[in-house]
Every structure is written in C-alpha cells, then in structure tokens.
N, C-alpha and C positions, 0 to 999 in steps of 0.2 A: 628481455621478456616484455613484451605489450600487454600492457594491462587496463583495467579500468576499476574506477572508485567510486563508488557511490553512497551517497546518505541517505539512510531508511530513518522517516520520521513518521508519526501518526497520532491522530486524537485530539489535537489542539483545544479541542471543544472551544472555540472564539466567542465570548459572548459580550453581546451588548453593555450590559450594566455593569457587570466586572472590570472596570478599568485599571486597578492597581494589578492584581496577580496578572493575569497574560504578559502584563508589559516587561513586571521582572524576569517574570523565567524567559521570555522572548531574548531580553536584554542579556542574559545569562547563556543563552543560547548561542547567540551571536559572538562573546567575548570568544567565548569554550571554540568555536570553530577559527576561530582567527588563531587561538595558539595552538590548535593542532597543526592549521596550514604552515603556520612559523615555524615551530618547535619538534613538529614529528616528520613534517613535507604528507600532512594527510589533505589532498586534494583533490575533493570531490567536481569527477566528470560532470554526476547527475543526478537530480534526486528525487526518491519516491516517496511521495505522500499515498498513505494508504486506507485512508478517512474519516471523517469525522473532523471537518476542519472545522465547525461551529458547533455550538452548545443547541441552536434551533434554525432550524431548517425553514422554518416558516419567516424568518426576519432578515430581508435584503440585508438591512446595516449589517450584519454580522457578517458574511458575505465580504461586503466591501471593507469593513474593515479588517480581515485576517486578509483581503489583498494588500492594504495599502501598508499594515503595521507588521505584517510577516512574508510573505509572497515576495514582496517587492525589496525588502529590506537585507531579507535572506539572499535572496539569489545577487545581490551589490557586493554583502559581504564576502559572498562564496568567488564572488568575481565569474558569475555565469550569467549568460541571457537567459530569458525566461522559457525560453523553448527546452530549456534543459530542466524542467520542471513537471513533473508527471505525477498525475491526481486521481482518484477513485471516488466515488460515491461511499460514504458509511449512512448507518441507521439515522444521526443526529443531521444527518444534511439533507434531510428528507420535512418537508411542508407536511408536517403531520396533521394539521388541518385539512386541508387539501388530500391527505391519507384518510383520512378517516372518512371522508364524504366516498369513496371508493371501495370500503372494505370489503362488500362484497362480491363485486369485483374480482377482489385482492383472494378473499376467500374462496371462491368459485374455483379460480385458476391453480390456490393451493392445492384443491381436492381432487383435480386432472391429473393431478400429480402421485396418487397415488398409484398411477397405474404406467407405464411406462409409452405403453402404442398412445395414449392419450396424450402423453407429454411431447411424445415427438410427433404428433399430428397438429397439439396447438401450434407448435412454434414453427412446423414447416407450413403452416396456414397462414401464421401470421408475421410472416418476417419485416416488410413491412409496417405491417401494423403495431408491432411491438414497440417499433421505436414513437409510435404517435398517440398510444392508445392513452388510455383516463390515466394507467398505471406509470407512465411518463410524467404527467404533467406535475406531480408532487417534486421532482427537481429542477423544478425550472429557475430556482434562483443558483441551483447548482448549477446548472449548464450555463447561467447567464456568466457567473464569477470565470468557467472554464475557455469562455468563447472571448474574454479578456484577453489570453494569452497568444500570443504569436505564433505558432509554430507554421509559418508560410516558407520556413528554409528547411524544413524536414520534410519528406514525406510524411503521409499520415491521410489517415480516415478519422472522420467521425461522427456518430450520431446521439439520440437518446440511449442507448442500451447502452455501447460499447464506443470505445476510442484505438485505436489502431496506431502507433510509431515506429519511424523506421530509420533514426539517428545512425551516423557512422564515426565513430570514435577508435581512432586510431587504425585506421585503416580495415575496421570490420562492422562491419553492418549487425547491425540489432532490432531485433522485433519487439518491441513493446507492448503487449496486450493488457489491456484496463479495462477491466471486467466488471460487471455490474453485479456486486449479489446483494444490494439495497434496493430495488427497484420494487421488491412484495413487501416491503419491512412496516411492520405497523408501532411499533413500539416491545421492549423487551421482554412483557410477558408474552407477545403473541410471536416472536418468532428464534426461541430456541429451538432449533430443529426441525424448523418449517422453512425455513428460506432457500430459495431458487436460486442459482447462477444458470442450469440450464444446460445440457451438453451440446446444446447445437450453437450457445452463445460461445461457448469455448471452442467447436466447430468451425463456427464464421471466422471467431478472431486466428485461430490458426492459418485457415487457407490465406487472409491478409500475408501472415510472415511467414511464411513457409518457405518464400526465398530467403530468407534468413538467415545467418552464420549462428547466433546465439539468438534464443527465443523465452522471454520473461516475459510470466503474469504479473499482473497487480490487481487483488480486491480487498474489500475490506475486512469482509469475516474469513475465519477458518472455518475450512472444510467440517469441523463438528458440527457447527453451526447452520449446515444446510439438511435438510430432509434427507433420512436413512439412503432413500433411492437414488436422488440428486447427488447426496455428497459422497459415495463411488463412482458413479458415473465423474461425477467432473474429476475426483481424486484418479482417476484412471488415465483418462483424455488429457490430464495436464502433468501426472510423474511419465507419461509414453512419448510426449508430444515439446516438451516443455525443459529447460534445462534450470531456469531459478524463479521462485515465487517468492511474494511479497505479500505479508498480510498484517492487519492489525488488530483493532477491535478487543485485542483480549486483554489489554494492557497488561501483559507481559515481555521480556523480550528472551527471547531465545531461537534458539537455532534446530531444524529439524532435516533431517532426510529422508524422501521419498521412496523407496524401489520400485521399478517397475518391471514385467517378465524382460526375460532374455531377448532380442537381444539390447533392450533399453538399457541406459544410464541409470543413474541417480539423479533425482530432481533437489535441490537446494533450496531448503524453504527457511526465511527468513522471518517471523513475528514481530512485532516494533511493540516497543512501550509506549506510554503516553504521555504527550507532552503539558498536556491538564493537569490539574491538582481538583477531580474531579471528588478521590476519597482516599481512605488510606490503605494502604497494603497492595498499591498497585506500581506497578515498578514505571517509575516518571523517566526517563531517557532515551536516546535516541543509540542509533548503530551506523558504524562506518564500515562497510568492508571493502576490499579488495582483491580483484579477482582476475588469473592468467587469461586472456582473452583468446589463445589457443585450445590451453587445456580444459576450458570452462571452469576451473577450479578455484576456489576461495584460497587465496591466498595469505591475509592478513584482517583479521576480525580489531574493532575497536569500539567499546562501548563505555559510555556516556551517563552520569545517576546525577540527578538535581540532586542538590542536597537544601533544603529550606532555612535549615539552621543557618547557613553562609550564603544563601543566595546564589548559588555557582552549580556548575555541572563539574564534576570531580570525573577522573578515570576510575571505573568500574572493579575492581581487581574479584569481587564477589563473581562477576562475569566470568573467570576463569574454568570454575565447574560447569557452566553451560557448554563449551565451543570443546569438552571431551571428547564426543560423540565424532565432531567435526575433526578433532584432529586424529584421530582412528579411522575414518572413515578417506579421508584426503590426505592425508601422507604427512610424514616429518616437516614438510616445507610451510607449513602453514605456522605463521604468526601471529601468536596473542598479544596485543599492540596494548590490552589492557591492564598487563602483570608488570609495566616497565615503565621509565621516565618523563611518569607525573610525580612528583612532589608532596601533589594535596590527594592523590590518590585514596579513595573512599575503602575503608579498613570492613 
C-alpha cells in the first residue's frame, strides 16, 4: 500500500517577548516527534501549517524568529527540506496596523458580499488586482517569512491571495491549495461570520490542480467562520472539488467529514489544535495522520496533548472519541495510533 503522512500543526502564536514558553513547548515538540519517528515509524512526508504562526502580524522579529526557532529546526528534526513545509495566512499574521488604516476598504468589499452577482463581479474585475490591492499589503511580513522558503524543486504558483503546490510523493502527484481567508480579517470582534475566502479564489486554486491525483486545501479558519453566503459556497466548491482539508484557528482538534451530492466523495477535513498556551480550555497539540494514496482514505490517525505539568507532548488516548465518526465512515482498516504504545499516554 503507498501511502503518505503528514503533520497537521497550527497557531503557534510566536511572539517577540515571550521567550521562555515557545521555546519549551517547541523543545517538547521536537523530542515528541523524534520518538514517534523511532518508536512507532510515524514519518512525516509533509507538513501543514494552518496559521497563525505569530502572536502579531505587525512585528518582522516575530516572523523571523518562528523561522529560525521553529521552521528551521522542525523540518532538521523531521529530516525534510523545507519545500515540504506548507503555510496559510491566519488573523494574527495579519499587520493589524496596516489593517486598520484600510478598514474601510475592508468594509466596503464585506458589504458586496451580500449580495452574490456583486461578489462574483468584484473578483472577476479584480483578479489581478486582488492580489496587489490595500487589502494585500497587511501580509506583507507574511509573504516576506513565505518567500524564505525554497520550493524551486516543486512545481507551484504563487502570489498575495493564494499559493498553488504540486509535490509528488510516492509516485502520485498532489495539489496543494493554500487559501487565503485572512486577507479581510480585522480582529475578532469584527470578523465572526464575515470573512471571505471567496468562490472564485477556491475557483483559480482548483483549475491550478486539476491535473492532480489527490487535491487538498489549507486555510486558516473554518468554514463557520466565513459569511452565511461565502461559507456555502466555498463549503460546496471544496466537499465537490476537493478530497482533504486542513484547517485551524479554532483551537480545537478533531476530525470531520464533508458530503457532497452524488456523484462526489467525502471531503476529509482535518481541525489542528494549537500549539500556543494562548488560554485555557483550548486543546494544545498537534495531529499525524496517514493516508492510502490510492484509496484517498485515512488510514492511521495519531494525536499529540502538551501537557504543562511535565513539559512533554503525551499520546492523546481522550482523542479516541473524536476519530468515531472517522472510523464508521472509512472502514475497519483505519488505525487509532492514539489508544496504543505510549507509556506516558495522557489518561
């Protein structure tokens, strides 16, 4: 069976003046993946960052340091180049400064949105433009951190909006779409239920992989998260079009499935926890899974709980009632990597 493995992380929130926490759970992070690779043979292909990699979007250092003390350090330990690293815009990576001098703007283009002929007259006006407009330039220390990485041995597209990958792992080509739905984000009272991703941004990124054998999004928010109008639409265009999604933002982690009419699949959608100690009651850890690269199906789920008291990321075993759904829905074959041969396994 060919397969592939991936690591679903999110939320880091990197911040400048914090220098003790990052660095432990970071440090925690890294052991935790070394004895999974040892100890279970969990070895991750590729990994999704699903965003929110800094605490503030407005301060370079932050940026640079979640390259140098996690980006870099990560992808050593995992034993991958960095082209096997794929990242999204979240709310907190957004120059909120810079946001705010735009909001109306921001707000304008929310209110086009009520309406549907509007919304798909803005963006086929402005395809283009989208990627250069005011509503751009709030990530630009995001795109500066993304334009660090190499990917010159993959194919791939990429501008302001959207990024485009097209890695081939194990002899099957893959579509990577990394979706923008931070680009209107002003901060979180103003965009529960207002935020854009856009149907025709989901639109462009698909025609990108279309040639494609397997086709995965990455954004930051869930689909609750966008405007009534916006998030059917794109919830349509990406369970129809789409075979696994990648999201985070909500810090939780769990697992969900799509349906889409006949004669579509099931889309697999993946939630990441966070890897911040931003509050409490939000589930801190990250997801591995594994998945038949024939049958697009999840094969092997493993999830990951900081625990503060020890410092350490423990195996998950509470995670067993999430991946229900998954293993009713994908068949007896499916493996919970969480219920089994950890030790310190979190009760």
């Amino acid at each position: 069976m060919s397969e592939i493995t991936i690591l679903h992380l999110s939320d880091l929130h990197m911040e400048k003046s914090n220098l003790t926490k990052p660095e432990v759970v970071m440090k925690a992070l890294f052991e935790d993946l070394k004895r999974l690779r040892n100890n279970e043979d969990l070895k991750p292909d590729l990994v999704f960052f699903t965003g929110d990699l800094v605490k503030d979007g407005s301060k370079d250092e932050e940026f640079k340091r979640a390259k140098e003390e996690f980006i870099t350090p990560l992808m050593k330990t995992l034993g991958l180049s960095e082209d096997c690293f794929f990242l999204v815009p979240g709310n907190h990576d957004i120059d909120r400064d810079k946001q705010n001098q735009n909001k109306d703007t921001i707000f304008y283009i929310r209110a086009l949105y009520k309406n549907k002929d509007e919304r798909d007259k803005f963006f086929d006006n402005n395809k283009m433009g989208l990627q250069k407009g005011k509503y751009m330039e709030a990530l630009h220390y995001f795109t500066a951190l993304k334009n660090t990485l190499d990917y010159s041995h993959i194919e791939h597209k990429e501008n302001n909006m959207f990024s485009v990958y097209k890695p081939t792992i194990n002899g099957v080509k893959l579509g990577i779409g990394c979706l923008n739905s931070a680009w209107l984000s002003c901060g979180a009272k103003f965009d529960k239920k207002e935020l854009i991703v856009g149907e025709r941004q989901v639109d462009w990124v698909f025609e990108e992989i279309r040639d494609c054998s397997i086709k995965i999004a990455l954004m930051h928010h869930h689909i609750e998260d966008l405007t009534p109008l916006d998030g059917k639409c794109v919830k349509d265009k990406l369970r129809n079009n789409f075979d696994w999604l990648f999201t985070g933002h909500l810090h939780m982690n769990k697992l969900e499935f799509r349906e889409g009419p006949q004669p579509y699949g099931k889309l697999f959608h993946s939630v990441a926890g966070e890897l911040s100690e931003d509050s409490e009651g939000y589930y801190q850890g990250y997801t591995i899974l594994k998945f038949d690269l024939q049958s697009k199906q999840n094969t092997k789920i493993h999830k990951s709980k900081y625990r503060v008291s020890c410092q350490e990321f423990l195996t998950d075993t509470d995670a067993d009632s999430n991946v229900v759904d998954a293993n009713h829905m994908l068949g007896s074959n499916l493996i919970i990597a969480s219920a089994k041969n950890d030790p310190r396994r979190t009760k």
